[in-house]
C-alpha positions as protocol buffer text, in pm:
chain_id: "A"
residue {
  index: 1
  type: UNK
  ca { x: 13553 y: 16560 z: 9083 }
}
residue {
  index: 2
  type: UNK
  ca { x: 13819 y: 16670 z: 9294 }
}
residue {
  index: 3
  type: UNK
  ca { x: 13832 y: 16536 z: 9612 }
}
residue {
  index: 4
  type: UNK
  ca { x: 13784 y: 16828 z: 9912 }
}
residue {
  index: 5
  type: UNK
  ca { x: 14106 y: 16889 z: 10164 }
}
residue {
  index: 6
  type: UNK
  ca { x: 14012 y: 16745 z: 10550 }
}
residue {
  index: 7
  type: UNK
  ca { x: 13967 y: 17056 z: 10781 }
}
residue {
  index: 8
  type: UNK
  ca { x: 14248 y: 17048 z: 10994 }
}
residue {
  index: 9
  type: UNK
  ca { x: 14219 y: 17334 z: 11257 }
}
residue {
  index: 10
  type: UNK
  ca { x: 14047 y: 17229 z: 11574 }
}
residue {
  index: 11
  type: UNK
  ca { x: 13724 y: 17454 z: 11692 }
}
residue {
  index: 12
  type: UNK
  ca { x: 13769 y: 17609 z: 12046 }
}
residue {
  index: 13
  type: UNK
  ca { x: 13482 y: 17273 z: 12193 }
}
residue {
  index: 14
  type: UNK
  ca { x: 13745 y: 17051 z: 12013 }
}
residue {
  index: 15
  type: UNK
  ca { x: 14035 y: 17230 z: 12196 }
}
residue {
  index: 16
  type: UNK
  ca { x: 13814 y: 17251 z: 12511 }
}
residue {
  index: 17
  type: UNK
  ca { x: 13744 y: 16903 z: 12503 }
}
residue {
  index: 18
  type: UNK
  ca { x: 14052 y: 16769 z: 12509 }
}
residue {
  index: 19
  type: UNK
  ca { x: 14232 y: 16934 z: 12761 }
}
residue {
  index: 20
  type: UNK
  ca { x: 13909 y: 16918 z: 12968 }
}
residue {
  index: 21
  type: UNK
  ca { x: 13926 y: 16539 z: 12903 }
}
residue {
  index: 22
  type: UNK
  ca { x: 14314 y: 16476 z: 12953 }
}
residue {
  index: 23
  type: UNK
  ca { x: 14265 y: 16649 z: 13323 }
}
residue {
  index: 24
  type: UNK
  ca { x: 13940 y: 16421 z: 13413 }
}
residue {
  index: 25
  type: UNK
  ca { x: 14123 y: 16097 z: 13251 }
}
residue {
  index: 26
  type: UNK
  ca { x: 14450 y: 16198 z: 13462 }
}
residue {
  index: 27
  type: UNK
  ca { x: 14301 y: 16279 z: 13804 }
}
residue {
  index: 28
  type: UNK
  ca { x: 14365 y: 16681 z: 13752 }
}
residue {
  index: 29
  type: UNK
  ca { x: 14001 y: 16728 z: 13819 }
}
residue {
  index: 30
  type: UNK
  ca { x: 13890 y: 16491 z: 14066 }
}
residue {
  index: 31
  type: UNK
  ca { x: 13609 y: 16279 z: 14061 }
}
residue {
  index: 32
  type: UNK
  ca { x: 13292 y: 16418 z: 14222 }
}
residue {
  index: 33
  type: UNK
  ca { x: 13464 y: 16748 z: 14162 }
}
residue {
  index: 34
  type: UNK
  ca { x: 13206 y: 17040 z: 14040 }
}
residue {
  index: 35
  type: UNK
  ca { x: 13314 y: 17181 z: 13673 }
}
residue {
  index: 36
  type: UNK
  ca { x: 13208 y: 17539 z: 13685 }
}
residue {
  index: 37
  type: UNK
  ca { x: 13179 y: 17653 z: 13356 }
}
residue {
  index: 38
  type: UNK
  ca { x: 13235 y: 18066 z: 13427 }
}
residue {
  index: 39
  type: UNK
  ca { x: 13610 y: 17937 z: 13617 }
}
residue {
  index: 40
  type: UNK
  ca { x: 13680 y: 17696 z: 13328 }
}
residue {
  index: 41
  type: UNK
  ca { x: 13637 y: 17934 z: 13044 }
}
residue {
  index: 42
  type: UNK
  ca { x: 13816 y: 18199 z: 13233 }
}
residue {
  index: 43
  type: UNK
  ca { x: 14121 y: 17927 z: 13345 }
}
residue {
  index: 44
  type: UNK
  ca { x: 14068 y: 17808 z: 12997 }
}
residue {
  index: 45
  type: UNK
  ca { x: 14091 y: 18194 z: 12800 }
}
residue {
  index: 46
  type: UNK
  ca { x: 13731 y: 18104 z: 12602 }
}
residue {
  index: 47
  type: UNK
  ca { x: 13405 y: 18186 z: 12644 }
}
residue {
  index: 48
  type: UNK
  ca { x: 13131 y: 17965 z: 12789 }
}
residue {
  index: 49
  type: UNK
  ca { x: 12996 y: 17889 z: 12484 }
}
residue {
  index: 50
  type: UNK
  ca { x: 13249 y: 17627 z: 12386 }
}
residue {
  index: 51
  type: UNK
  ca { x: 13266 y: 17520 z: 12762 }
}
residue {
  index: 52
  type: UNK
  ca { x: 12927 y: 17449 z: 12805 }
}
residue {
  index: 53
  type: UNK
  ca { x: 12959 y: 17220 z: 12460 }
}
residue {
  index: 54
  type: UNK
  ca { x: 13263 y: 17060 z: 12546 }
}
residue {
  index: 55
  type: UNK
  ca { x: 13121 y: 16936 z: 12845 }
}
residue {
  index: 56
  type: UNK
  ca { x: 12761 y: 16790 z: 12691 }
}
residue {
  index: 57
  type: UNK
  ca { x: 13043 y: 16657 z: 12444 }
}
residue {
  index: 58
  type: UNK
  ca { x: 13207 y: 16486 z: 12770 }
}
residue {
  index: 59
  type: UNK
  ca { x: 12865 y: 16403 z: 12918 }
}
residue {
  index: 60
  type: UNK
  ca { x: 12805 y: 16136 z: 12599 }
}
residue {
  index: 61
  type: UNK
  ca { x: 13171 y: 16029 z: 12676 }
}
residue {
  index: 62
  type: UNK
  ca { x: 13063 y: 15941 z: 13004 }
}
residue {
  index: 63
  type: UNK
  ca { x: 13275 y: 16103 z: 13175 }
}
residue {
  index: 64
  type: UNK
  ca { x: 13104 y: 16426 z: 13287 }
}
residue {
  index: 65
  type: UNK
  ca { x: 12744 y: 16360 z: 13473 }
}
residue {
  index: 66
  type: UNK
  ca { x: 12473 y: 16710 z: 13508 }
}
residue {
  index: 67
  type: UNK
  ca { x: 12334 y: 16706 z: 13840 }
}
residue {
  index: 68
  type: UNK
  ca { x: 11972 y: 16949 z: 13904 }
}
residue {
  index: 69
  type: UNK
  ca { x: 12117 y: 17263 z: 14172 }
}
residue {
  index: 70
  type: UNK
  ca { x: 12493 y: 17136 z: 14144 }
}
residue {
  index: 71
  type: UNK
  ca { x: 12595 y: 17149 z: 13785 }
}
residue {
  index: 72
  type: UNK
  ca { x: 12840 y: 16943 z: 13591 }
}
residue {
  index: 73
  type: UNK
  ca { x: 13082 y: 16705 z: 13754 }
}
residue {
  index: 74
  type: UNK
  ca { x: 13310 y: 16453 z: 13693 }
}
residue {
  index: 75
  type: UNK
  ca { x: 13200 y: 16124 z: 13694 }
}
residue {
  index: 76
  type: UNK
  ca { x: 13316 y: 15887 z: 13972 }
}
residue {
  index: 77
  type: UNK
  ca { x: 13518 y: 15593 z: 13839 }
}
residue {
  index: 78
  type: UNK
  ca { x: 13534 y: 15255 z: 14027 }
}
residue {
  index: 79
  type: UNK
  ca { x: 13736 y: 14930 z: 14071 }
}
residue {
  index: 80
  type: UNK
  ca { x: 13445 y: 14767 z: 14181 }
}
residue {
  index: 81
  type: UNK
  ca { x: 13235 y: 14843 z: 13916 }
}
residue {
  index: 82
  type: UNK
  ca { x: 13517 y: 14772 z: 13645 }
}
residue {
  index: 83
  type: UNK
  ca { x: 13567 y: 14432 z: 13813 }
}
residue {
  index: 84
  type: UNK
  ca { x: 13213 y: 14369 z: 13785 }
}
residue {
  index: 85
  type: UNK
  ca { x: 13161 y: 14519 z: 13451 }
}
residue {
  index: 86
  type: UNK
  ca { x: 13422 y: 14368 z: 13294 }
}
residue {
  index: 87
  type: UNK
  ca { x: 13380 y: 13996 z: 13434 }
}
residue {
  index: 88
  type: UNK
  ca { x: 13024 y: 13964 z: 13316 }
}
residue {
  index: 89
  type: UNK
  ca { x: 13158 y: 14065 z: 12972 }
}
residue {
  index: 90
  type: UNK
  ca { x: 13405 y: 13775 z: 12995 }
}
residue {
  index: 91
  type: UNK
  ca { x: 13104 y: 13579 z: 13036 }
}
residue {
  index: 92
  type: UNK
  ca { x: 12845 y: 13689 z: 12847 }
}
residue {
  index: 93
  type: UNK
  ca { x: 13066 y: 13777 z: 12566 }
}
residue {
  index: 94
  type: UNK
  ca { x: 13250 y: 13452 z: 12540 }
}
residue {
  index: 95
  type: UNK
  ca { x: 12962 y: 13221 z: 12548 }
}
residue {
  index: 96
  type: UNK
  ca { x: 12803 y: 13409 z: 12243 }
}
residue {
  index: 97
  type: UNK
  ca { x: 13100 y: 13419 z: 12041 }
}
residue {
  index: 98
  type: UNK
  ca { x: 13172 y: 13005 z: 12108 }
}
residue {
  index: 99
  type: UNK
  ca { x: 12727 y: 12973 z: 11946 }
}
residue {
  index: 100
  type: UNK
  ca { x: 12805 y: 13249 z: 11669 }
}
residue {
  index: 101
  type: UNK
  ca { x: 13142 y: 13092 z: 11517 }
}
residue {
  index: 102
  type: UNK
  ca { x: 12969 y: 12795 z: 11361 }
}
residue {
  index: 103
  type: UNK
  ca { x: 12711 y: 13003 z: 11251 }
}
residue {
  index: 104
  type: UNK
  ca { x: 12931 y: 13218 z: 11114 }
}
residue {
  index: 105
  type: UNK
  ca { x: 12937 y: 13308 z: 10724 }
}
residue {
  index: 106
  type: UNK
  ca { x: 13143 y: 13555 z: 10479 }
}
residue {
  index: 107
  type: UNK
  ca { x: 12914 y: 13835 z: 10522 }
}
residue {
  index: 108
  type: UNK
  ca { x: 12984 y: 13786 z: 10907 }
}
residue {
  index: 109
  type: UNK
  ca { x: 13362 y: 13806 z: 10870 }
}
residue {
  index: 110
  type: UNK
  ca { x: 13304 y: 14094 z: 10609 }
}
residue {
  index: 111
  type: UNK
  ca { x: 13130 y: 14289 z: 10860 }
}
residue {
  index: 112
  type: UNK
  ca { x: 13386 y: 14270 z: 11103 }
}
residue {
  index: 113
  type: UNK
  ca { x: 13663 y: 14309 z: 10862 }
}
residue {
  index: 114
  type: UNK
  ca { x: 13526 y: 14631 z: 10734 }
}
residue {
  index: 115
  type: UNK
  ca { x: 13376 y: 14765 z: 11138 }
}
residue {
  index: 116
  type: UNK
  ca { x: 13771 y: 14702 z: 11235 }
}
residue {
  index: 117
  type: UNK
  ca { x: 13911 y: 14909 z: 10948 }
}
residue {
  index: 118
  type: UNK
  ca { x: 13656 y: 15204 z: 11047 }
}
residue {
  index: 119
  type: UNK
  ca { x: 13797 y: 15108 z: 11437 }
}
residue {
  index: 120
  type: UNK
  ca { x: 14159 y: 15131 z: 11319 }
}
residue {
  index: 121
  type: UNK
  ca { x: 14139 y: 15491 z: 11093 }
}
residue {
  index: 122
  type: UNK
  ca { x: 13908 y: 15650 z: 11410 }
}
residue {
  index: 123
  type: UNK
  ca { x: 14249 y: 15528 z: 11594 }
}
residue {
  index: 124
  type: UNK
  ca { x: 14444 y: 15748 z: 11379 }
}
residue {
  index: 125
  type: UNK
  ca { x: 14209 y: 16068 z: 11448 }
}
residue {
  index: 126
  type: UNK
  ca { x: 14231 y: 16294 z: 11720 }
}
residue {
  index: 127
  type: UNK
  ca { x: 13877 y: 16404 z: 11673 }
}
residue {
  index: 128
  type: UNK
  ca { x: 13758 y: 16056 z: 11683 }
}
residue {
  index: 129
  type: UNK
  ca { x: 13851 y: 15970 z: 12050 }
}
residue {
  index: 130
  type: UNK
  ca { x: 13456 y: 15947 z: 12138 }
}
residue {
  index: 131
  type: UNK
  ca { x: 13427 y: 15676 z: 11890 }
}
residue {
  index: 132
  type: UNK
  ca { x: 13669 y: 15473 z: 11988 }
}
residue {
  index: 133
  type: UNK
  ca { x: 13429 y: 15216 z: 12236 }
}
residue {
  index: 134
  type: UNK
  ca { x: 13143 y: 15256 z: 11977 }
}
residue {
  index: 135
  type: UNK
  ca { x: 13329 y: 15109 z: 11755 }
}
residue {
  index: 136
  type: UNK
  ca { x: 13477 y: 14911 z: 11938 }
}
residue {
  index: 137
  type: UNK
  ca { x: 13193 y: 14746 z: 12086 }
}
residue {
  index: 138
  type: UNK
  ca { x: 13068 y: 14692 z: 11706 }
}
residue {
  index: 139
  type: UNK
  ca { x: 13339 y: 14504 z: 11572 }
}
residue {
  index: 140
  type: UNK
  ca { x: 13302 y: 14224 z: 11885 }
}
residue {
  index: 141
  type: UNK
  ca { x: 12874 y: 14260 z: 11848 }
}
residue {
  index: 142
  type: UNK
  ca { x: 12953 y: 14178 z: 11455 }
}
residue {
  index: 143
  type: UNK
  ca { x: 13146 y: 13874 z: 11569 }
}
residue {
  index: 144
  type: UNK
  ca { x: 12859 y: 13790 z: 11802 }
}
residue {
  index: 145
  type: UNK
  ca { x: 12569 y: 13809 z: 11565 }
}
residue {
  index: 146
  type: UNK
  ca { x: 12567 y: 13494 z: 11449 }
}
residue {
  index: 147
  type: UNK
  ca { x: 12490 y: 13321 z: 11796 }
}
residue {
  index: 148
  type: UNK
  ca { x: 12126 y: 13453 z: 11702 }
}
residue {
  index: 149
  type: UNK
  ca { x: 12069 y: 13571 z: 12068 }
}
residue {
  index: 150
  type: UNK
  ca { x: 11922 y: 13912 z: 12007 }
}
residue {
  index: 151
  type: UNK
  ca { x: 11826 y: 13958 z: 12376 }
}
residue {
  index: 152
  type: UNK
  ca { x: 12159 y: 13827 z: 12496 }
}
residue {
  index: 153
  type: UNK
  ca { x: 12336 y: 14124 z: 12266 }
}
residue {
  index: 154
  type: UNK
  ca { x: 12115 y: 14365 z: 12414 }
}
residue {
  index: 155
  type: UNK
  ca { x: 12222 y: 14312 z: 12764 }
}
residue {
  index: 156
  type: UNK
  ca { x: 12588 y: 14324 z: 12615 }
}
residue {
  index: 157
  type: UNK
  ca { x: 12515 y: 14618 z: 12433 }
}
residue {
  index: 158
  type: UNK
  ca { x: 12434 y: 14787 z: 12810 }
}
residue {
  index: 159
  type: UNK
  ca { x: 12747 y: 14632 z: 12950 }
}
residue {
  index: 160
  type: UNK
  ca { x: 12966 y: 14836 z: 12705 }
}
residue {
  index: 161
  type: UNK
  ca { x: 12772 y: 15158 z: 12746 }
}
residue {
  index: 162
  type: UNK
  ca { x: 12857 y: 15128 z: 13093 }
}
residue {
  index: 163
  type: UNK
  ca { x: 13222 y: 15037 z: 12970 }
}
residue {
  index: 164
  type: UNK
  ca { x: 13270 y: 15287 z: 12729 }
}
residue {
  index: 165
  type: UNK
  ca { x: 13439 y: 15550 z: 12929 }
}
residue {
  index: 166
  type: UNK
  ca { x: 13708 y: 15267 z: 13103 }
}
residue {
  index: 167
  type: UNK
  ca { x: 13758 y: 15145 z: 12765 }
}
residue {
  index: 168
  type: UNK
  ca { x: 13877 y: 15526 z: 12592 }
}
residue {
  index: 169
  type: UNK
  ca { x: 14083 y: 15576 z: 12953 }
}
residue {
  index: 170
  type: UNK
  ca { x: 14300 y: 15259 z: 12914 }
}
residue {
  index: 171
  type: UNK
  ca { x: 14350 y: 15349 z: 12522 }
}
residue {
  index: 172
  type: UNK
  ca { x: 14418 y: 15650 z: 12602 }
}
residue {
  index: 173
  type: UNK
  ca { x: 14634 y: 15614 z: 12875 }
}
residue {
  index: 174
  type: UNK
  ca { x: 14806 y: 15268 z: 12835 }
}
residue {
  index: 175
  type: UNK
  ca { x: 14920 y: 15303 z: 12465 }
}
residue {
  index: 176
  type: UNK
  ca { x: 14688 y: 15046 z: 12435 }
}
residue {
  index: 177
  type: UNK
  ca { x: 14601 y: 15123 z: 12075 }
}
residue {
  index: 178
  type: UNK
  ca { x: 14867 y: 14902 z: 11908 }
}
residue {
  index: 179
  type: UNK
  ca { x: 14752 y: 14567 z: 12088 }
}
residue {
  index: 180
  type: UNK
  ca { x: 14383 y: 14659 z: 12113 }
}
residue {
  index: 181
  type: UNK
  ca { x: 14463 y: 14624 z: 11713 }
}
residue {
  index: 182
  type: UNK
  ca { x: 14648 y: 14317 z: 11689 }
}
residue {
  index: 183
  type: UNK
  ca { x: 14422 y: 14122 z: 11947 }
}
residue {
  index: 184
  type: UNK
  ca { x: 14124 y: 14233 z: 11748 }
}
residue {
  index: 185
  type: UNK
  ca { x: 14296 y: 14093 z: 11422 }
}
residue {
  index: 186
  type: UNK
  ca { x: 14417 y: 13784 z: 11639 }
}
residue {
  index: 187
  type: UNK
  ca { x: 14043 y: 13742 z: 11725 }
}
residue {
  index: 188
  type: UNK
  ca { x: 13896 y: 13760 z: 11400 }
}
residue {
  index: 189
  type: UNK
  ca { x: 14140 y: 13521 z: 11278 }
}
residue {
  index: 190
  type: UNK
  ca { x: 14084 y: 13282 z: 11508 }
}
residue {
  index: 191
  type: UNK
  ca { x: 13718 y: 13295 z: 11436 }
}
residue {
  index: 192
  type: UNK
  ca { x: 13758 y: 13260 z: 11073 }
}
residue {
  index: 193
  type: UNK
  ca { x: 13951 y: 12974 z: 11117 }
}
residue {
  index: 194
  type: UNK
  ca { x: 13644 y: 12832 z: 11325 }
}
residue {
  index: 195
  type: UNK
  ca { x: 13857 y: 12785 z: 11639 }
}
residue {
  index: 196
  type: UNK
  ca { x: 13635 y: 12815 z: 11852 }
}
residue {
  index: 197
  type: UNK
  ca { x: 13806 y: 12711 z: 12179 }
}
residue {
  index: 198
  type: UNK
  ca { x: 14113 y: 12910 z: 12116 }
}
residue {
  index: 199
  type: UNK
  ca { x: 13861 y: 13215 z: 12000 }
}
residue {
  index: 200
  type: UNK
  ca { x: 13671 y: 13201 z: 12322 }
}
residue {
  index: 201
  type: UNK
  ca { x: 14014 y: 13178 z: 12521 }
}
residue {
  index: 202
  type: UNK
  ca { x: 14165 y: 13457 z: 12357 }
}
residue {
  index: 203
  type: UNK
  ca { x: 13846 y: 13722 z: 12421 }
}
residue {
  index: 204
  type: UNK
  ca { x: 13847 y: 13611 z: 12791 }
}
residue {
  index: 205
  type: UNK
  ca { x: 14176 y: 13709 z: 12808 }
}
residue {
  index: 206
  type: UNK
  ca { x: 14124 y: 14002 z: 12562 }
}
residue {
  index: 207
  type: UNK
  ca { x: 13887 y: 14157 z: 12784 }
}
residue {
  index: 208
  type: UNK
  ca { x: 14041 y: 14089 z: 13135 }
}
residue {
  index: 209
  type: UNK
  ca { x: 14365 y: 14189 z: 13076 }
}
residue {
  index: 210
  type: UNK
  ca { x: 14192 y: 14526 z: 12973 }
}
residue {
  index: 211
  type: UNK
  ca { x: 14006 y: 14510 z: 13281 }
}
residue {
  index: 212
  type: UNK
  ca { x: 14328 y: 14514 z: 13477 }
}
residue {
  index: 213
  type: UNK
  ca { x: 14460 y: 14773 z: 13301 }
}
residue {
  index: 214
  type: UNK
  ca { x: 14213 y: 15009 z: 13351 }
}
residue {
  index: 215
  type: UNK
  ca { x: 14189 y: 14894 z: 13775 }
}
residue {
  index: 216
  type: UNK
  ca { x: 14595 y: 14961 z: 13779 }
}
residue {
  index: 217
  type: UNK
  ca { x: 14489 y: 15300 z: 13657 }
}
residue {
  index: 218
  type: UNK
  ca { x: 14147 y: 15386 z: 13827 }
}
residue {
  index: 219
  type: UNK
  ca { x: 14382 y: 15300 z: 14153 }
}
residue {
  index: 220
  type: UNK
  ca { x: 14679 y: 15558 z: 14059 }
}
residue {
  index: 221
  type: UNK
  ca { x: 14341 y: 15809 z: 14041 }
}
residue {
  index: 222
  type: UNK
  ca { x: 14194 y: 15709 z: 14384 }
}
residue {
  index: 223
  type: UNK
  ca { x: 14534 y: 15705 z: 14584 }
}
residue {
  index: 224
  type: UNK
  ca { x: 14641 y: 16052 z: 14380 }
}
């Protein structure tokens, strides 16, 4: 059977979405800043059709928030809140991964192999920024698993809900994709070769020095 061509034209959302999400993620719309979806279609040449899904497309990203009598804004982003966010990942996150590398068995490191070569190809799609922090926040739960702490994943699993949006704006925005690849390969290296002190170093360091990416650009926003 022959094998079907990709689809390579981008709908008017898809279109939409992206320049709707390059002006939120550079500080062209402000945050706080109402979205009115008659001016943006007309600004924008479409109708408000594709508006009003690019921006429930946005709201899953995060970075769009619907308000009752005020419409759709964008969503306020926060050093604080980064900080926070991003600190009790260091801790959480690290902790589980130093009880799951002991624990940790070939079907572990094949589910993070294969979760980091679904990371990588979304990485390499333009259609696939929103899946960029899923996915990302799979590969590091599969290296967590085996730490057996299913209520201790949950409460990581609401940390990077909360993180998704920073995560996409320092890929985005940073370049970051090339090292966010080799520090996840670093990682799962590390783990397979059950070091678990320079493991547990290495994601401390993995996610702070993404937290201090994202507060160097959060900080360009506010003072724009």
């Amino acid at each position: 059977m022959s094998r079907s061509m990709p689809i390579i034209h981008k709908t008017r959302t898809q279109v939409v979405v992206e320049v709707l999400r390059e002006k939120i993620l550079s500080g062209e719309i402000a945050a706080g800043e109402p979205m009115r979806q008659s001016a943006l279609a007309e600004a924008l040449n479409v109708s408000r059709i594709p508006v009003r899904e690019a921006l429930l497309q946005l709201e899953a990203e995060g970075l769009v928030k619907f308000e009752a009598h005020k419409g759709a804004t964008a969503t306020e982003l926060s050093i604080a809140q980064v900080t926070e966010l991003f600190e009790l990942r260091a801790m959480i996150e690290c902790e589980l991964l130093a009880k799951a590398i002991p624990n940790m068995q070939d079907e572990d490191f094949a589910r993070a192999k294969q979760t980091l070569s679904s990371l990588e190809q979304a990485f390499r799609r333009e259609d696939a920024i929103a899946s960029w922090a899923l996915l990302n926040t799979e590969f590091h739960t599969s290296l967590y698993l085996a730490a057996r702490r299913p209520h201790t994943l949950e409460v990581v699993q609401g940390l990077n809900t909360n993180c998704d949006r920073y995560i996409r704006m320092q890929l985005l925005l940073t370049g970051g994709v090339p090292k966010a690849e080799q520090d996840h390969k670093e990682l799962l290296k590390l783990c397979q070769d059950r070091n678990i002190e320079g493991a547990v170093a290495f994601l401390r360091q993995h996610i702070l020095s993404a937290a201090d990416d994202i507060k160097a650009l959060v900080a360009d926003q506010l003072n724009g």
